[in-house]
Every structure is written in structure tokens, then in C-alpha cells.
C-alpha positions as CSV (number, residue, x, y, z in Angstrom):
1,X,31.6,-6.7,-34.9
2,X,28.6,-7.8,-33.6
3,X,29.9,-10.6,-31.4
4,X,32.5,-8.0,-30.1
5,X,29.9,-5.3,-28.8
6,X,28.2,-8.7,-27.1
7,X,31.6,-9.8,-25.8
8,X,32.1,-6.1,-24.5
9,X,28.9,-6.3,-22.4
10,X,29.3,-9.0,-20.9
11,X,32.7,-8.5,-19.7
12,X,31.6,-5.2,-18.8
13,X,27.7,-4.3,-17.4
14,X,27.2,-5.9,-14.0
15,X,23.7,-7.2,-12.8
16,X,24.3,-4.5,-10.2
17,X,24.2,-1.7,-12.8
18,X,21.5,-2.6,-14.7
19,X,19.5,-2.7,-11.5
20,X,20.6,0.6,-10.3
21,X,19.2,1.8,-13.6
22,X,16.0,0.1,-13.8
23,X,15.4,1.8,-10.6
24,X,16.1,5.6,-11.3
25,X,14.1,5.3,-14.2
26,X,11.3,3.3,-12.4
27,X,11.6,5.7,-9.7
28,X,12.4,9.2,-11.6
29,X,15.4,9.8,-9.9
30,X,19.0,9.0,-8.5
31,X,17.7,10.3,-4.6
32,X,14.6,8.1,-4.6
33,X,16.8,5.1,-6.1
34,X,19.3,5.5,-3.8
35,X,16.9,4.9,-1.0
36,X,15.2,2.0,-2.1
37,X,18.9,-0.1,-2.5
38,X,20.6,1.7,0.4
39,X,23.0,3.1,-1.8
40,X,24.7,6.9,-1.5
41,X,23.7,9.0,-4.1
42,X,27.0,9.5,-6.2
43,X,27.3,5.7,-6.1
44,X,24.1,5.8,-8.0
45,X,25.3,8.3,-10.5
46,X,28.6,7.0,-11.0
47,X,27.1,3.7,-12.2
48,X,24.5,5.1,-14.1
49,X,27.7,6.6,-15.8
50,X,30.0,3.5,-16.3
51,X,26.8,1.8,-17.3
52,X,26.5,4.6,-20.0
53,X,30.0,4.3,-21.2
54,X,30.0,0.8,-21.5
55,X,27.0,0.9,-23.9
56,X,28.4,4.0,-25.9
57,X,25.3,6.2,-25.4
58,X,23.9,8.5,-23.3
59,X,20.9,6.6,-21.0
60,X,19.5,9.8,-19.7
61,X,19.1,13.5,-20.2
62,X,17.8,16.2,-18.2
63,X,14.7,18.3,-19.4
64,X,14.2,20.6,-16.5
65,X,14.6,19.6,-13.5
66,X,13.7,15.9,-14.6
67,X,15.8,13.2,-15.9
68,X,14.0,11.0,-18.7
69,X,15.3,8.3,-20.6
70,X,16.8,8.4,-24.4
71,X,15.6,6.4,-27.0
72,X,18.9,3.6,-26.1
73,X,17.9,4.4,-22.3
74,X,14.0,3.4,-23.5
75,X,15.7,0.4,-24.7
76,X,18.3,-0.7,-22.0
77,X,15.4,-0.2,-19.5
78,X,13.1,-2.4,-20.9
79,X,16.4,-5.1,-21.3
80,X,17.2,-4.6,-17.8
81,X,13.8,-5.3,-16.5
82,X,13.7,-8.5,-18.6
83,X,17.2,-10.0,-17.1
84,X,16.4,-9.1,-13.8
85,X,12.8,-10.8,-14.1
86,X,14.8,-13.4,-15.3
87,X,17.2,-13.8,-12.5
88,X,14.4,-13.1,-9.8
89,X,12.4,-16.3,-11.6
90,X,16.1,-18.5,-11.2
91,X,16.0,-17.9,-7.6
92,X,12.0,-18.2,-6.9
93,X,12.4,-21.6,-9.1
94,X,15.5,-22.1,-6.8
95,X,13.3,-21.8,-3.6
96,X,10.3,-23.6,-5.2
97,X,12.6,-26.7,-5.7
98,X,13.8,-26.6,-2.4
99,X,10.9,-26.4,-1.3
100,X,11.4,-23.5,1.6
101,X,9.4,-20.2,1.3
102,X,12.3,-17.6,1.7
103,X,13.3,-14.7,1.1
104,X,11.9,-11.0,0.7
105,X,8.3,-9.9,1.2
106,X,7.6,-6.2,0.5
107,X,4.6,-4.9,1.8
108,X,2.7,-1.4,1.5
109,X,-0.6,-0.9,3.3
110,X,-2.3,2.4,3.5
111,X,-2.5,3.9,7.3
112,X,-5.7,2.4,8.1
113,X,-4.6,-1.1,7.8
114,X,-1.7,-0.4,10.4
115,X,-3.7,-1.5,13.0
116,X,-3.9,-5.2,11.6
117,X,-1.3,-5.9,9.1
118,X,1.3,-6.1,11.8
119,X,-0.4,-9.0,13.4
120,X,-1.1,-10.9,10.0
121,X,2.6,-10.4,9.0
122,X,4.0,-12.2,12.7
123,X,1.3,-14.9,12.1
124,X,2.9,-15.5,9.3
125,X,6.5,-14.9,9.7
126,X,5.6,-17.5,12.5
127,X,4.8,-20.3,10.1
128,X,7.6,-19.2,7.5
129,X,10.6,-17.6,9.8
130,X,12.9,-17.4,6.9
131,X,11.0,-14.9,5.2
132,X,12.3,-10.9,5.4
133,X,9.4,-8.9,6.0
134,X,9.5,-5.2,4.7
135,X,6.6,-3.0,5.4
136,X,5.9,0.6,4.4
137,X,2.7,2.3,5.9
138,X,1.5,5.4,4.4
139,X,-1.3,7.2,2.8
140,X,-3.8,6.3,-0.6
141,X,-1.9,8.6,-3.0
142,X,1.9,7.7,-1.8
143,X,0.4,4.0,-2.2
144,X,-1.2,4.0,-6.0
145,X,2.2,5.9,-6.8
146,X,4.5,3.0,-5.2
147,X,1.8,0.8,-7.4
148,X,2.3,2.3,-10.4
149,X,6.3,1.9,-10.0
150,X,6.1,-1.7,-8.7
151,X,7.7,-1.3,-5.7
152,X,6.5,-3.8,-3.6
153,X,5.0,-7.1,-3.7
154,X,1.7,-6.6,-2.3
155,X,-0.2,-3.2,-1.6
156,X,-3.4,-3.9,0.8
157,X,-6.1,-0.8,0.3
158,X,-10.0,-0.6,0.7
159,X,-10.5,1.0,-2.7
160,X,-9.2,-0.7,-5.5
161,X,-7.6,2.0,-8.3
162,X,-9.7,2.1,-11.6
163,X,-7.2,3.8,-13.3
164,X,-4.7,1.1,-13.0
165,X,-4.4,-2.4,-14.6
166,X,-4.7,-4.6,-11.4
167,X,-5.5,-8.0,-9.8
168,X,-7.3,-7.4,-6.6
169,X,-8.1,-9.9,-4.0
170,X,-10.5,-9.1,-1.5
171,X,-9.6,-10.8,1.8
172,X,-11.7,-9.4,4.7
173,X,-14.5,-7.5,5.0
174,X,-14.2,-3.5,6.3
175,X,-16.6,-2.2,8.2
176,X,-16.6,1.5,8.8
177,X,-18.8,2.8,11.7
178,X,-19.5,6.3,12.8
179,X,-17.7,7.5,16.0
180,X,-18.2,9.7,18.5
181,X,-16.9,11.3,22.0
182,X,-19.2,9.0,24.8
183,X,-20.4,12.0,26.3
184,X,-21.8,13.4,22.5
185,X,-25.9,14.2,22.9
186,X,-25.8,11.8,19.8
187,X,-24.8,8.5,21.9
188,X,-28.1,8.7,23.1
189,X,-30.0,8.2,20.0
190,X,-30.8,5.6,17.9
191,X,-32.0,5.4,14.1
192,X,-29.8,9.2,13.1
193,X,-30.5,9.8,10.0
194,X,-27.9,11.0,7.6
195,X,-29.7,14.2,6.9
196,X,-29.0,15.1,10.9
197,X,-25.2,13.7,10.8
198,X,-24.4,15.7,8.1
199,X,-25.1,18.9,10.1
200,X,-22.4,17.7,12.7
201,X,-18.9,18.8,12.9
202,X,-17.4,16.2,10.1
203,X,-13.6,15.1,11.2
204,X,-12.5,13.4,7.3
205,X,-9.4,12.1,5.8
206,X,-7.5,13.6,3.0
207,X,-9.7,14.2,-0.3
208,X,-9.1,11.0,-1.9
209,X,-8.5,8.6,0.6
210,X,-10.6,5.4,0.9
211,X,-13.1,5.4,3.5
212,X,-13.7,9.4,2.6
213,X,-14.5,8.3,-1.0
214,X,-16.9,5.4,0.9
215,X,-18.7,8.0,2.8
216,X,-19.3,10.5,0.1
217,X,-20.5,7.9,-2.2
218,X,-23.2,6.9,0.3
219,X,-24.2,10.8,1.0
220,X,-23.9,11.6,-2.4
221,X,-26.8,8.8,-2.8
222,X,-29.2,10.9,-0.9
223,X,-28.4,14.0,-2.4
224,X,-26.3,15.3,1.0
225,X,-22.7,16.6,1.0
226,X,-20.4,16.6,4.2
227,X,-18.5,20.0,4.9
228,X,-15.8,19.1,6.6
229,X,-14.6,20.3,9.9
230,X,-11.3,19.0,10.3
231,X,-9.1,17.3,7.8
232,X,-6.1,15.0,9.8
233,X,-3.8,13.0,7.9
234,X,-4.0,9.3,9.8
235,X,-6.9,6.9,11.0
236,X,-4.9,7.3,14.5
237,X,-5.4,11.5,14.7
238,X,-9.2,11.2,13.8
239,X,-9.4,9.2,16.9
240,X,-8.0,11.7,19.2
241,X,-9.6,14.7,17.6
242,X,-13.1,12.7,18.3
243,X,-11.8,11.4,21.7
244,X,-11.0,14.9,22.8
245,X,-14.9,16.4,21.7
246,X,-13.9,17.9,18.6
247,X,-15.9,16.0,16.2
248,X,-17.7,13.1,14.9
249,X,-16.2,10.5,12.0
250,X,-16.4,7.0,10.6
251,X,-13.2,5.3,11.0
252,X,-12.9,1.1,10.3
253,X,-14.1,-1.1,13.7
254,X,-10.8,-3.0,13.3
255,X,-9.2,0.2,14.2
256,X,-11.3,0.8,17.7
257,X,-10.9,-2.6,19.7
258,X,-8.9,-0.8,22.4
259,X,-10.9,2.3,22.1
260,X,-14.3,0.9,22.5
261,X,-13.3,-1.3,25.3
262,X,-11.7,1.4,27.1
263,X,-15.2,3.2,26.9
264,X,-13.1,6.0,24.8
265,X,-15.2,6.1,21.9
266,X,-19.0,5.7,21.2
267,X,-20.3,4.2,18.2
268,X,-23.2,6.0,16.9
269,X,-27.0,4.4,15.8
270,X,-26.7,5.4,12.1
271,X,-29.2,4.9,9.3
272,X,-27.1,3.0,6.8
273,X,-24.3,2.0,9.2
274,X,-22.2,0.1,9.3
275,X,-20.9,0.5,5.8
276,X,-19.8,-2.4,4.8
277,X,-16.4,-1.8,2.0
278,X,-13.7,-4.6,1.6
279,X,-9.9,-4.9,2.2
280,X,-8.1,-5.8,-1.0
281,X,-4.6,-7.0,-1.5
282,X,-3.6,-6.1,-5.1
283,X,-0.9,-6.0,-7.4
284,X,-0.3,-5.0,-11.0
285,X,-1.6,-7.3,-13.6
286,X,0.8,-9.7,-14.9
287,X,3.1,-9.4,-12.4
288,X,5.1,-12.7,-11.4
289,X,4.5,-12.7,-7.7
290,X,7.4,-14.7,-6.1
291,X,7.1,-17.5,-4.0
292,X,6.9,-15.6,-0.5
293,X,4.2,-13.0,-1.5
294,X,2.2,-16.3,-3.6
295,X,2.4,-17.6,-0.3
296,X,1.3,-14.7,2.1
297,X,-1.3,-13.8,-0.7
298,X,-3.3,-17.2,0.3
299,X,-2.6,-16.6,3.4
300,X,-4.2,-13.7,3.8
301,X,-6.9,-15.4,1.8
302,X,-7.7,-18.3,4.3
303,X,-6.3,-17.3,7.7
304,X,-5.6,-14.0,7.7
305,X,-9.3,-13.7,7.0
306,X,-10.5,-16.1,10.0
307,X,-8.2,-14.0,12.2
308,X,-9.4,-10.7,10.9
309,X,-12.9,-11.6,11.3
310,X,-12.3,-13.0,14.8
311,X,-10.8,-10.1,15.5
312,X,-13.7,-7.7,14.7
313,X,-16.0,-10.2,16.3
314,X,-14.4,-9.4,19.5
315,X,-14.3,-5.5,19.0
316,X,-18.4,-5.9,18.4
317,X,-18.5,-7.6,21.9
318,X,-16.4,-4.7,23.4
319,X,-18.7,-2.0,21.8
């Protein structure tokens, strides 16, 4: 009896189902699933289904407006996650043998490190052409939720998640500087304290977002609090709204190269600037990194850290 319920399985439950599954369960939900594997919607449902009716069970049940697994869902997830760790190590030991450093690299940086990961991924892609390059740019909280999930290979933040059981490798220094319109009364000064900036018109991240937390940290040391003026949603808005006079902020010098040698942007004489945080390329602990991101992860480790610093070495000229 035993050996027939095997038998039925494995004539029966494809690779592709049990990864479909794995994924609206990882995910919490058939639209987000369907997205990640290019997939339609019903096709994720109706496999979810013949999965379901192959094992004899339901897999999931709606509570709400959410799905969650049943107790034999709990259980074919945490199967489904083991054979396809197990197939994903059959190919990355088929790569490692051949000895070619192939296949796909998912990336997720927050917004700030759009203005460099770009150039670290071609440098790369240039020594390793065969691999596939996927990256996702958005902000802190979207990232630490695609962390949680494991939906990438590598996520590259400034603020590594204490909440979460990670490895984090610091690869490059990130040095935030204050920023201001050139024609500000401030560009004219040197040694501002931070009793003085905190009285200026504050242009800040979201509330949780990495070089905000930085900043408060540092104010918070001195017994100051910034009231916000403006609160924009990207690294690349800030630098309009202070480019068009509306405000000061402290955005990351490998952010300003053009600005600063454009004459667009001032950096201001700040007591306790620059700030010096660090750039981090993490990944949940104990996860089996495959040959590609092993491989980009010293990478960025050894020369995508000469490049990055470099890099800021000719923004500092610029300034």
C-alpha cells in the first residue's frame, strides 16, 4: 500500500508543480507566484489543484482573504523545498564540474544602490557572459520582505536587518554627505554644526529607510531630532527637490558624481560629516548560494570594491 501511494507520486507530481507550490506559499499567494515564474494566474491554480488531487488532501484553505497551508500542505511544502534544493545542487554541481559559471543571478538592491550596481553587474557579466542577470531595484521594506521569502540570490542594503537570521558581507564603504542647492547661504560656511542644520528644511527618505535611520542615529546622539520637510520616495527625487531650492539632505557620494561635477549640487561643511555607514551584500543564513552568486559575492568582495572606491575617489575630485 505503501509502495503504491510512492508509485502514484511519482507517476503523477511533476517538478513543475511542486515548484509552483513552494512559491504561493513562499509568496502568500497565486498573483504574486504567478509573477515571479511568468505564469497566468489560473495556470497557477489549476496546478495547485492537480497537485492536491494527486496527494488526496487539501494543500490550502482560505481564512479571510488569505490562503494558508494545512497541516499535509505544512508538510508538502517543506518536501518540495527539499527536492528542489536538491535539484538546484544537481545542476550547481553540474556547472562546478564543468567548470563554467552559468546560469541565473537574482539580484535585489535598495534604490540607493541603483546608481552603482548596474556597473558592477556589466563588469561582471563581462568576465562571466553566460550568466543571466536579474535585477529588482526597490525600497528597504519591499527588500527585507523579498529577504524574508528568499527570492533572490543576493540583496545589497546599507543597514543590515537585526530581526533576520543573516550573513552579511560588507563590500564598500558608504559615505553619506549633506547636500545642498549651490546657491544655499549654507555653501558658504564651514564647521555647521548639527544643532544649526537641524533647524533647516530637512528633505528625508521614508521612515525606515537606511541612510534616514543613519542620520537619526547620529542626531539622536546629541539629543536633536530632524522634523522633516519633505518625505520623497527615491535617492533620485531628493536630488531634484534639493536641486530645485527646496531643501537640504544627506544622500550617498556615490550617488552625486554627475551632480557635483555639473556644479548642480553643493556639499555642505558639516560637523560629523561625512558619515561613514557600509554597503552590505546579504543573504539568509544557511542558504546554499549557487555557483553564479558564490562567484559575484567575491566579486563584489575584491573588485567590485576597487571599482567602487575608485569611483568615489573621482566624485571627491569633482566636488
Amino acid at each position: 500500500m505503501i509502495y503504491s501511494a510512492a508509485e502514484n507520486l511519482i507517476r503523477h507530481v511533476t517538478l513543475r508543480q511542486l515548484q509552483i507550490f513552494e512559491a504561493v506559499v513562499r509568496l502568500g499567494g497565486y498573483t504574486r507566484a504567478a509573477g515571479m515564474l511568468h505564469l497566468s494566474q489560473p495556470t497557477v491554480s489549476m496546478q495547485v489543484k492537480k497537485l492536491s488531487e494527486t496527494i488526496g488532501c487539501p494543500l490550502l484553505e482560505k481564512v479571510g482573504n488569505r490562503f494558508h497551508t494545512t497541516a499535509v500542505g505544512d508538510e508538502v511544502y517543506a518536501s518540495a523545498r527539499e527536492i528542489l534544493g536538491n535539484v538546484a545542487s544537481l545542476g550547481e554541481s553540474a556547472a562546478t564540474l564543468q567548470g563554467v559559471v552559468k546560469g541565473p543571478l537574482r539580484i535585489a538592491v535598495i534604490t540607493s544602490a541603483k546608481y552603482f550596481m548596474p556597473h558592477l553587474l556589466g563588469a561582471f557579466i563581462n568576465q562571466h557572459p553566460q550568466v543571466q542577470p536579474v535585477l529588482k531595484v526597490t525600497n528597504r521594506s519591499r527588500v527585507l520582505e523579498r529577504l524574508k521569502s528568499n527570492e533572490d540570490d543576493l540583496l545589497i542594503m546599507g543597514q543590515v536587518p537585526v530581526e533576520l537570521d543573516v550573513e552579511a558581507h560588507p563590500f564598500v564603504d558608504n559615505e553619506l554627505v549633506v547636500v545642498a542647492n549651490p546657491g544655499h547661504p549654507l555653501t558658504r560656511r564651514t564647521g555647521i554644526t548639527l544643532e544649526e542644520l537641524s533647524r533647516e528644511r530637512f528633505l528625508v527618505r521614508e521612515a525606515g529607510s537606511g541612510t534616514r535611520l543613519a542620520i537619526e542615529r547620529l542626531f539622536g546622539k546629541q539629543g536633536l531630532e530632524i522634523q522633516p520637510y519633505m518625505e520623497l520616495g527615491s535617492s533620485e527625487a531628493i536630488k531634484q527637490a534639493v536641486m530645485a531650492g527646496l531643501g537640504i539632505s544627506v544622500l550617498s557620494r556615490h550617488n552625486l558624481r554627475l551632480e557635483l561635477a555639473g556644479g548642480h549640487i553643493a556639499i555642505l561643511d558639516v560637523e560629523g560629516f561625512p558619515l561613514f555607514t557600509r554597503w552590505y551584500a546579504v543573504h539568509l543564513k544557511g542558504k546554499r548560494l549557487s555557483l553564479a552568486s558564490r562567484t559575484f559575492l567575491e566579486f563584489l568582495l575584491q573588485e567590485g570594491r576597487e571599482m567602487l572606491e575608485h569611483s568615489l575617489e573621482r566624485t571627491r575630485e569633482s566636488a
